[in-house]
N, CA, C and O atoms as a Maestro MAE file, in Angstrom:
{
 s_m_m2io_version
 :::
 2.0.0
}

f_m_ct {
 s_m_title
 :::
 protein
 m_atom[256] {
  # First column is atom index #
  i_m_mmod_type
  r_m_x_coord
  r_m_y_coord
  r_m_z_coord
  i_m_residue_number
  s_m_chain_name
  s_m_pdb_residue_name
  s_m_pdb_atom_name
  i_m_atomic_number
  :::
  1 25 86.217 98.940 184.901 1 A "UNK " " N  " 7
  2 3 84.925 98.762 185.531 1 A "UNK " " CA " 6
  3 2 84.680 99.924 186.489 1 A "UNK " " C  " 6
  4 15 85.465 100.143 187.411 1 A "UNK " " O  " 8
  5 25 83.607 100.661 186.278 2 A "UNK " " N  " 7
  6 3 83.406 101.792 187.139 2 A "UNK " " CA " 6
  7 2 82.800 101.133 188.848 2 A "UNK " " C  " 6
  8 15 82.179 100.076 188.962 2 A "UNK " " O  " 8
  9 25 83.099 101.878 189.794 3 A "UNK " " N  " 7
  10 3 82.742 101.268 190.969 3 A "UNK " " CA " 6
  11 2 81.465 101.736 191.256 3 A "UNK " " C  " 6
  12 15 80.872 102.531 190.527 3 A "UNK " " O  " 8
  13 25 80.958 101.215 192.425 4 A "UNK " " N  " 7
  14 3 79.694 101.392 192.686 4 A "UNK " " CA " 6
  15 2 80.205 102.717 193.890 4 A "UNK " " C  " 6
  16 15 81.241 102.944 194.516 4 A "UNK " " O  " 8
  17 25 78.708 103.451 193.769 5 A "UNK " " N  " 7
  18 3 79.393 104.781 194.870 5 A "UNK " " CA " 6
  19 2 78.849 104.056 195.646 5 A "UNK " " C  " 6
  20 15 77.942 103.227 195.582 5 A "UNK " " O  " 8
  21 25 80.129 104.830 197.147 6 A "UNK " " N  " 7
  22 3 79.693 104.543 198.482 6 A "UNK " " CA " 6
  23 2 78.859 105.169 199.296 6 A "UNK " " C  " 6
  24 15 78.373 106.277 199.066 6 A "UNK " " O  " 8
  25 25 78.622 104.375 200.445 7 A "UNK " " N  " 7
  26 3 77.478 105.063 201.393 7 A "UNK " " CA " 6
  27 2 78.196 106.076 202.298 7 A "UNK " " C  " 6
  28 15 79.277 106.024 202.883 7 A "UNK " " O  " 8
  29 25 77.288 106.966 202.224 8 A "UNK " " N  " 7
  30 3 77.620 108.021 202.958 8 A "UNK " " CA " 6
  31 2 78.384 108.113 204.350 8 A "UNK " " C  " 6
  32 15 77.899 107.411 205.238 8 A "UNK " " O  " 8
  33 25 79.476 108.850 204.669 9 A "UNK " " N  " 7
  34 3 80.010 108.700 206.018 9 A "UNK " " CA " 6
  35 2 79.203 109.177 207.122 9 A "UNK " " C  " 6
  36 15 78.867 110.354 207.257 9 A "UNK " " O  " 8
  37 25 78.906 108.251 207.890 10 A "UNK " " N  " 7
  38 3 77.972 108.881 208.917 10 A "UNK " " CA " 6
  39 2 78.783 110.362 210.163 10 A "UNK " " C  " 6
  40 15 79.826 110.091 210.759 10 A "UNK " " O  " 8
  41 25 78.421 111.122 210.265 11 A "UNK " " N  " 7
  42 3 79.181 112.495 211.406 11 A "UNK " " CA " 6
  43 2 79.835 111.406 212.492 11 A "UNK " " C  " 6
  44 15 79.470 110.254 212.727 11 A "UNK " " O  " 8
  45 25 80.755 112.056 212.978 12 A "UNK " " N  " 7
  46 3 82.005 111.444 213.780 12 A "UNK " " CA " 6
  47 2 80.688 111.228 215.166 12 A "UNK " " C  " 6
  48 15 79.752 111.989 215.411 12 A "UNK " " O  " 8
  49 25 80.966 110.262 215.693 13 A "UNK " " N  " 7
  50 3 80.327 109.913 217.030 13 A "UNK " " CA " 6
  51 2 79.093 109.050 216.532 13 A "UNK " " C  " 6
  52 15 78.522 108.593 217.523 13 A "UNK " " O  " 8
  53 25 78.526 108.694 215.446 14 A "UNK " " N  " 7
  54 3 76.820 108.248 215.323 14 A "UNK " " CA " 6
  55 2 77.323 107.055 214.416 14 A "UNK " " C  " 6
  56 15 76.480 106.712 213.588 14 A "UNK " " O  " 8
  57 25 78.329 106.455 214.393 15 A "UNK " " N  " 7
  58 3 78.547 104.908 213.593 15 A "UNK " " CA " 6
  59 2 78.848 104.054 214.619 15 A "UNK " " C  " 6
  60 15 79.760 104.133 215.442 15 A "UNK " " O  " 8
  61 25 77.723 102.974 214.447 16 A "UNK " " N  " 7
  62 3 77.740 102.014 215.260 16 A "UNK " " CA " 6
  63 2 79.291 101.154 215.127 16 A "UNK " " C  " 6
  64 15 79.732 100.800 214.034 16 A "UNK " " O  " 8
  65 25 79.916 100.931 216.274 17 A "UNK " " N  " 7
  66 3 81.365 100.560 215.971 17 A "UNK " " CA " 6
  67 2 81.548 99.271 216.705 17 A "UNK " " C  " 6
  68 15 82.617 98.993 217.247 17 A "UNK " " O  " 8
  69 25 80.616 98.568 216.721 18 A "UNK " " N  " 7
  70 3 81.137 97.096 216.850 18 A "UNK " " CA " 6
  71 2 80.017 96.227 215.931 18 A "UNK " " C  " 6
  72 15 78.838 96.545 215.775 18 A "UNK " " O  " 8
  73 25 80.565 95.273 215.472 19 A "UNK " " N  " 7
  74 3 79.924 93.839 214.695 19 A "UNK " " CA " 6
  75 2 80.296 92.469 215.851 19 A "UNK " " C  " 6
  76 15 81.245 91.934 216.424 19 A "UNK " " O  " 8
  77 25 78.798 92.381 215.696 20 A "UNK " " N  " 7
  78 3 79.006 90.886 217.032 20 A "UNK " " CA " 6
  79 2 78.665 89.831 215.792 20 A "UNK " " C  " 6
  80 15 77.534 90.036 215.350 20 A "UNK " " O  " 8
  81 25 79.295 88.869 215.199 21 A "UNK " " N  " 7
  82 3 78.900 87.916 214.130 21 A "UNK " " CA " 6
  83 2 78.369 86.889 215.537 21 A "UNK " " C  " 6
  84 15 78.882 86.681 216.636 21 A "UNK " " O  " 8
  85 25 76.936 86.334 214.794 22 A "UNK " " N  " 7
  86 3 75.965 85.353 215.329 22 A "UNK " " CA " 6
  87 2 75.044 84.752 214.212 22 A "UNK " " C  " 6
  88 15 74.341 85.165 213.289 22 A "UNK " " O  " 8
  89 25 75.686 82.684 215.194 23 A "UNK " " N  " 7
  90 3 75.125 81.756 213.922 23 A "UNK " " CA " 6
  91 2 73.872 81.514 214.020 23 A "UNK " " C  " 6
  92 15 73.472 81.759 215.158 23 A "UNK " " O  " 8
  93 25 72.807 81.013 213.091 24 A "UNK " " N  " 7
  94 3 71.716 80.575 213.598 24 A "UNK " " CA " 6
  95 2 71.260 79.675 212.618 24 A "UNK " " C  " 6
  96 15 71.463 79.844 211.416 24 A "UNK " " O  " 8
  97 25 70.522 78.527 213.200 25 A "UNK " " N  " 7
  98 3 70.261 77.476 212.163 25 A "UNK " " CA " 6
  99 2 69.292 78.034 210.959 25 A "UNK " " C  " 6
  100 15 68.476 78.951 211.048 25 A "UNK " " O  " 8
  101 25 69.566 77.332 209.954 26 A "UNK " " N  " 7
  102 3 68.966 77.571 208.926 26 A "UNK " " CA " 6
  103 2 67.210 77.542 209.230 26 A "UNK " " C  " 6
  104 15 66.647 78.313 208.454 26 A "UNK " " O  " 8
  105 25 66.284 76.859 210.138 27 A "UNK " " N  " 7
  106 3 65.244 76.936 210.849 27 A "UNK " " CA " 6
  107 2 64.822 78.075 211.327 27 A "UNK " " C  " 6
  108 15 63.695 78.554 211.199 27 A "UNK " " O  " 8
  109 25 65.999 78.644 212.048 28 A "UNK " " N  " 7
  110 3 66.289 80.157 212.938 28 A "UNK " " CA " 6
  111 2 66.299 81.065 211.861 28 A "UNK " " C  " 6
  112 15 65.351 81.837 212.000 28 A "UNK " " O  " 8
  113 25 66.828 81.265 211.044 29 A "UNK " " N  " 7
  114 3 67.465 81.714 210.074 29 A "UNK " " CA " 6
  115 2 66.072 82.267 209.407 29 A "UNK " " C  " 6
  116 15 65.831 83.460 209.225 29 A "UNK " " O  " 8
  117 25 65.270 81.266 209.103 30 A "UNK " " N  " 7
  118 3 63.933 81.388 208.178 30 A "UNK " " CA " 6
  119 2 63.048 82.196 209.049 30 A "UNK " " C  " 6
  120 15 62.531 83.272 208.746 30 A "UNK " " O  " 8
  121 25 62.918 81.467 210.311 31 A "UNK " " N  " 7
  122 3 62.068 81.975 210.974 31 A "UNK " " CA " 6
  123 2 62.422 83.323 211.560 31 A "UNK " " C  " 6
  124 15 61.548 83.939 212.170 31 A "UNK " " O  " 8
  125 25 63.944 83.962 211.390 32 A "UNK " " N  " 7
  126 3 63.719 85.217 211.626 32 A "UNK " " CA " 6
  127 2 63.918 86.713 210.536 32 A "UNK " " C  " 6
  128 15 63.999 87.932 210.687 32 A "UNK " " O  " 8
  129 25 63.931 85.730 209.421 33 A "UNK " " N  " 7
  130 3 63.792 86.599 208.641 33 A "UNK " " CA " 6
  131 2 62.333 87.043 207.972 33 A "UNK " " C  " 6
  132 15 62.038 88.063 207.349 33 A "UNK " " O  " 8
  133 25 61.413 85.713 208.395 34 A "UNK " " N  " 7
  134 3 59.980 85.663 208.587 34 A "UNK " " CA " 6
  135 2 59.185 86.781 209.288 34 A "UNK " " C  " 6
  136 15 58.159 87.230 208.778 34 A "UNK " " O  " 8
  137 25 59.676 87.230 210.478 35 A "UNK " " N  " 7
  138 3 59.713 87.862 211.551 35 A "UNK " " CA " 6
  139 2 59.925 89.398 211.576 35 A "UNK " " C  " 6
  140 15 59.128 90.289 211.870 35 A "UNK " " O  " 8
  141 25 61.598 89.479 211.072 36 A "UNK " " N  " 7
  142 3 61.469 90.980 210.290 36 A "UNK " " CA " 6
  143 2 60.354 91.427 209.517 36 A "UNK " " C  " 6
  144 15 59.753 92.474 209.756 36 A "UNK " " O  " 8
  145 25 59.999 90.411 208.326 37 A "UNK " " N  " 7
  146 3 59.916 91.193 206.963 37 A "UNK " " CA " 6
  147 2 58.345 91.822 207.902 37 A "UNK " " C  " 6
  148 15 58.159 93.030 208.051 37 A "UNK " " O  " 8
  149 25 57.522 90.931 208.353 38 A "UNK " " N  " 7
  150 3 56.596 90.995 209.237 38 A "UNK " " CA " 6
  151 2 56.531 92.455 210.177 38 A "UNK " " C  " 6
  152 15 55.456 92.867 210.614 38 A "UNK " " O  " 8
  153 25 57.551 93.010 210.366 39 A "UNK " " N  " 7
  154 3 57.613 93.968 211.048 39 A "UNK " " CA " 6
  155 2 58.215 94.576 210.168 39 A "UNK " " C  " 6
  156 15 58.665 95.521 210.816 39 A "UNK " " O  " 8
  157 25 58.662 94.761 208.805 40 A "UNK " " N  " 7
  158 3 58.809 95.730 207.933 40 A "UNK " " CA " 6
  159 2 60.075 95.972 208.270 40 A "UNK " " C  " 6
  160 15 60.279 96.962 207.567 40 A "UNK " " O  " 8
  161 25 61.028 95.789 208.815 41 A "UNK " " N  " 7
  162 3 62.315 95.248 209.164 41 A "UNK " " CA " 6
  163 2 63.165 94.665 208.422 41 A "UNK " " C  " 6
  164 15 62.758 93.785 207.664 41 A "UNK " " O  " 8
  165 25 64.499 94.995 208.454 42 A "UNK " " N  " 7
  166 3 65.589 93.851 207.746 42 A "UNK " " CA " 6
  167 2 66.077 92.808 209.440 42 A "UNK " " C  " 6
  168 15 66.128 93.180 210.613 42 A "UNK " " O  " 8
  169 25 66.313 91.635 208.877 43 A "UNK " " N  " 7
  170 3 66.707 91.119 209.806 43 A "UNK " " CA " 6
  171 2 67.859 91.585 210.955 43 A "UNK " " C  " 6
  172 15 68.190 90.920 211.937 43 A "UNK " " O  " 8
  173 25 68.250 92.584 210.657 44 A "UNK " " N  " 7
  174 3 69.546 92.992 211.522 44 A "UNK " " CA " 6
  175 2 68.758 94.166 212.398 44 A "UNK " " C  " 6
  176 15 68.744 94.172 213.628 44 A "UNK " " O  " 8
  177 25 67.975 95.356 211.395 45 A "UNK " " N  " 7
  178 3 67.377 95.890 212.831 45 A "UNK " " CA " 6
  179 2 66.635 94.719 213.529 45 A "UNK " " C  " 6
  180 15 67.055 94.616 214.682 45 A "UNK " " O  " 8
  181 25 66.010 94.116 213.339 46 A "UNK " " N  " 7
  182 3 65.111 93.206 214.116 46 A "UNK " " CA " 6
  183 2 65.782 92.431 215.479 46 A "UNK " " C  " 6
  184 15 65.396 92.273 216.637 46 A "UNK " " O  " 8
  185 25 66.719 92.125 214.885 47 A "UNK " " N  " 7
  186 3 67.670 91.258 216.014 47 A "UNK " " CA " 6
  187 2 68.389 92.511 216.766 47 A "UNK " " C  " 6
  188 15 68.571 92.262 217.958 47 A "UNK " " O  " 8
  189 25 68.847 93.809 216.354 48 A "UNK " " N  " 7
  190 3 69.107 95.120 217.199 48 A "UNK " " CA " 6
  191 2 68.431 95.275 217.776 48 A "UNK " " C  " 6
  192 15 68.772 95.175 218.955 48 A "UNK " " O  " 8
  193 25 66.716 95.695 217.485 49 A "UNK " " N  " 7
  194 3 66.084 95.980 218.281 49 A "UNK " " CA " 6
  195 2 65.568 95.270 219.584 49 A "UNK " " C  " 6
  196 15 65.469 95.752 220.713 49 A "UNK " " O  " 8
  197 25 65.185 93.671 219.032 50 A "UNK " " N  " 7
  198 3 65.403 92.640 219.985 50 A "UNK " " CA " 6
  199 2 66.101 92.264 221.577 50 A "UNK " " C  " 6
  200 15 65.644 91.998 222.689 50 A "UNK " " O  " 8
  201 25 67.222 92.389 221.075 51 A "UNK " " N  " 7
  202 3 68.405 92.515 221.558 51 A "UNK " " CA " 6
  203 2 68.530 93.890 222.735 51 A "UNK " " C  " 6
  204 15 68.715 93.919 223.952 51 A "UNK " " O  " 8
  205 25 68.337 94.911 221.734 52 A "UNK " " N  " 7
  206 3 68.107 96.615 222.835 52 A "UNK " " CA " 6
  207 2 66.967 96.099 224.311 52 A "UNK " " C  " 6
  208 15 67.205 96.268 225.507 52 A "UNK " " O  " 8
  209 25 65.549 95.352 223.578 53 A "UNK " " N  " 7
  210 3 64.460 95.089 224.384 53 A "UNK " " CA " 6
  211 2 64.952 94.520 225.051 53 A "UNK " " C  " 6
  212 15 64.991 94.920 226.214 53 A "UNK " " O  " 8
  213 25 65.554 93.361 224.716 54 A "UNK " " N  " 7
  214 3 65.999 92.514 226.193 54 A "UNK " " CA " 6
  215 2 66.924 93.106 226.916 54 A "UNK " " C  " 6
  216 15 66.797 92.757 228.090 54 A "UNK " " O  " 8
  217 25 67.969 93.987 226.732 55 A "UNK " " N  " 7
  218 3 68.481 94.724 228.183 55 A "UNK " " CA " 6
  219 2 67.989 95.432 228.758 55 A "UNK " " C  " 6
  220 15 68.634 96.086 229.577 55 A "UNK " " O  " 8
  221 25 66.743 95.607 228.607 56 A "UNK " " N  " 7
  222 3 65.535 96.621 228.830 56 A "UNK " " CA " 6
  223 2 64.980 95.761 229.942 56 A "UNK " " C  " 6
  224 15 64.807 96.182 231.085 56 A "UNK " " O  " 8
  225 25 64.729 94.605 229.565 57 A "UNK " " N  " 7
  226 3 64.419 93.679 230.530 57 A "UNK " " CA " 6
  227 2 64.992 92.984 232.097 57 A "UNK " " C  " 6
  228 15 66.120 92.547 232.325 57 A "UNK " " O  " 8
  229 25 64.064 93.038 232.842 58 A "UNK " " N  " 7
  230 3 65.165 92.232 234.237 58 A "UNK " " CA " 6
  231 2 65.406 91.065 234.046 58 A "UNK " " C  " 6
  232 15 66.463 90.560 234.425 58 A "UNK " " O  " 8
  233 25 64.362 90.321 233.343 59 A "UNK " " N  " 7
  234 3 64.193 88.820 233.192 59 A "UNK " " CA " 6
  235 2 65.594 88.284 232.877 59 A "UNK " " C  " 6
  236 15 66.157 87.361 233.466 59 A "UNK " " O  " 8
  237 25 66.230 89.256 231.505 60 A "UNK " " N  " 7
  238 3 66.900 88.413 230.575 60 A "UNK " " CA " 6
  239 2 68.772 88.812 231.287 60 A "UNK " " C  " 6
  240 15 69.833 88.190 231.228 60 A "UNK " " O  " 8
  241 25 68.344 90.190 231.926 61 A "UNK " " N  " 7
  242 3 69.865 90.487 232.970 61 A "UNK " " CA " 6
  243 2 70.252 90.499 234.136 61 A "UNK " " C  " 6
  244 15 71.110 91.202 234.670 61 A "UNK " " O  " 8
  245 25 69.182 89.183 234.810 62 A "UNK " " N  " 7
  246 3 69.607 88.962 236.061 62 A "UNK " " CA " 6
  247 2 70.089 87.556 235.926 62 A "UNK " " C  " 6
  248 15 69.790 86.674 235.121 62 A "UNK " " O  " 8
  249 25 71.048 87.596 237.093 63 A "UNK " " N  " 7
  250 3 71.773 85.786 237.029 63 A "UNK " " CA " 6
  251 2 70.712 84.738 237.887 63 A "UNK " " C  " 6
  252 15 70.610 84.801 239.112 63 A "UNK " " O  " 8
  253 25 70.171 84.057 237.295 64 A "UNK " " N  " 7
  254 3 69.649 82.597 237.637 64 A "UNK " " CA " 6
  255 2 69.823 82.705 239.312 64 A "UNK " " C  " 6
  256 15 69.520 81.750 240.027 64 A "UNK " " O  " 8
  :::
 }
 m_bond[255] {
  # First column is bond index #
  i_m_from
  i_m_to
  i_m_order
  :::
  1 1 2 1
  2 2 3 1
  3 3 4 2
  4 3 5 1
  5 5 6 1
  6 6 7 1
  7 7 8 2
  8 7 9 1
  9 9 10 1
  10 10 11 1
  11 11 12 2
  12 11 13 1
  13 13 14 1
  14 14 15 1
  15 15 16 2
  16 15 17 1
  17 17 18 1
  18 18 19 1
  19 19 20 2
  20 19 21 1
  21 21 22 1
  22 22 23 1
  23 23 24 2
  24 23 25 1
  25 25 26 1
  26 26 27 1
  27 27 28 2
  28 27 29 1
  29 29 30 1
  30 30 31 1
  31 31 32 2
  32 31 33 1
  33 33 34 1
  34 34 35 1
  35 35 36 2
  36 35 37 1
  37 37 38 1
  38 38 39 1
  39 39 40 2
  40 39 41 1
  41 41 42 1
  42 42 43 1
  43 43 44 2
  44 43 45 1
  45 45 46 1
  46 46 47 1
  47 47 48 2
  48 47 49 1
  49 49 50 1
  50 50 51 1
  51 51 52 2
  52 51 53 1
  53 53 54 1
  54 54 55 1
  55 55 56 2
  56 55 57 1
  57 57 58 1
  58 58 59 1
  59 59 60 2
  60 59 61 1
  61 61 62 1
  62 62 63 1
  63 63 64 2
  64 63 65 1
  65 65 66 1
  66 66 67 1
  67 67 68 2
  68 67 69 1
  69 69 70 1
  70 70 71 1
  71 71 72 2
  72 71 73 1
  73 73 74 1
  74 74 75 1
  75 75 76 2
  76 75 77 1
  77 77 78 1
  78 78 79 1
  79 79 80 2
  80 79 81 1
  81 81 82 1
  82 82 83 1
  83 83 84 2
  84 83 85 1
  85 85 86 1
  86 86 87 1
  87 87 88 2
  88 87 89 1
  89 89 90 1
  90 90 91 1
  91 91 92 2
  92 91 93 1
  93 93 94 1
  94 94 95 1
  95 95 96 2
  96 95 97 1
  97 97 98 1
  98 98 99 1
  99 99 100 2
  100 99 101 1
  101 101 102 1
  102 102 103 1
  103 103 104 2
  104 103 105 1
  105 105 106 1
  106 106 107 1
  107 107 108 2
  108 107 109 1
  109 109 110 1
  110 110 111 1
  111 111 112 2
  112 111 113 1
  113 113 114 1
  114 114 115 1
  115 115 116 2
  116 115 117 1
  117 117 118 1
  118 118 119 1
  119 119 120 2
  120 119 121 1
  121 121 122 1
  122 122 123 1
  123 123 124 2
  124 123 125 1
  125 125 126 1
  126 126 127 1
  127 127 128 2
  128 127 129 1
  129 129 130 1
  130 130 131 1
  131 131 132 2
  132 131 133 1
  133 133 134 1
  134 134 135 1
  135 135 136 2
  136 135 137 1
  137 137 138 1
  138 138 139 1
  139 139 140 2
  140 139 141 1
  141 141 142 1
  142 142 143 1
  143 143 144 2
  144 143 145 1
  145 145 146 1
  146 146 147 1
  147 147 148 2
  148 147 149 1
  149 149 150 1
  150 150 151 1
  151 151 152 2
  152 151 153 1
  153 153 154 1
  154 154 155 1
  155 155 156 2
  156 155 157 1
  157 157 158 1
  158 158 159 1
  159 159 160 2
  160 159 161 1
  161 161 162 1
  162 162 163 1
  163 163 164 2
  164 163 165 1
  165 165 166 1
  166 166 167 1
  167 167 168 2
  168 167 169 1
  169 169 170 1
  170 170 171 1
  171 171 172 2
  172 171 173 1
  173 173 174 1
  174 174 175 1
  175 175 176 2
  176 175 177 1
  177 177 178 1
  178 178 179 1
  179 179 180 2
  180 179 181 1
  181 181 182 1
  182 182 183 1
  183 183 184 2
  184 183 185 1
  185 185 186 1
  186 186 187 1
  187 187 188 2
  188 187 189 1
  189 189 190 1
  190 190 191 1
  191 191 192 2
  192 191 193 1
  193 193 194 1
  194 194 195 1
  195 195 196 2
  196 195 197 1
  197 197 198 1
  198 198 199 1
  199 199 200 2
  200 199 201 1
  201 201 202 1
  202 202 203 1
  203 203 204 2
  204 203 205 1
  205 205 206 1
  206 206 207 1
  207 207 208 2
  208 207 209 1
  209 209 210 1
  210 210 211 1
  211 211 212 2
  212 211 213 1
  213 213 214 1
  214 214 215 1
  215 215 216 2
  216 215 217 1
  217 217 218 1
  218 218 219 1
  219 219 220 2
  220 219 221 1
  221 221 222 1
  222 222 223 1
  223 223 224 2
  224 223 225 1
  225 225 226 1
  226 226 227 1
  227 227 228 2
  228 227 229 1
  229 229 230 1
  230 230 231 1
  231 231 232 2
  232 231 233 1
  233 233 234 1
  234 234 235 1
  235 235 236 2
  236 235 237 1
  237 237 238 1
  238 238 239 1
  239 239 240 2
  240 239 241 1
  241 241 242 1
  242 242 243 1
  243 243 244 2
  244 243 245 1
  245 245 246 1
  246 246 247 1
  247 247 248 2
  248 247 249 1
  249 249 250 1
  250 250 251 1
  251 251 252 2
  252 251 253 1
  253 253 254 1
  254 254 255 1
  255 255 256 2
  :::
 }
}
């Protein structure tokens, strides 16, 4: 069986080097893949970018 070629190695320093695995209900799930496609997005930039915005934010990194 011939393999499938791989993706290109990204230059030393520019590969994102951590995976945070996060669950979300199947509700969540719909509704944010709803959300991407909407923004022309795969769900993972969407929740990256998300995610970037809110440390951007004071709201979401100050303690209660």
């Amino acid at each position: 069986m011939k393999r499938k070629p791989e993706r290109p190695k990204l230059p030393k320093g520019e590969a994102k080097g951590k995976i945070v695995p996060i669950r979300f209900t199947k509700a969540e799930a719909a509704r944010l893949a709803e959300t991407a496609e909407a923004s022309d997005q795969n769900v993972s930039e969407w929740i990256h970018r998300a995610v970037l915005a809110a440390l951007e934010d004071e709201r979401f990194c100050s303690k209660p």
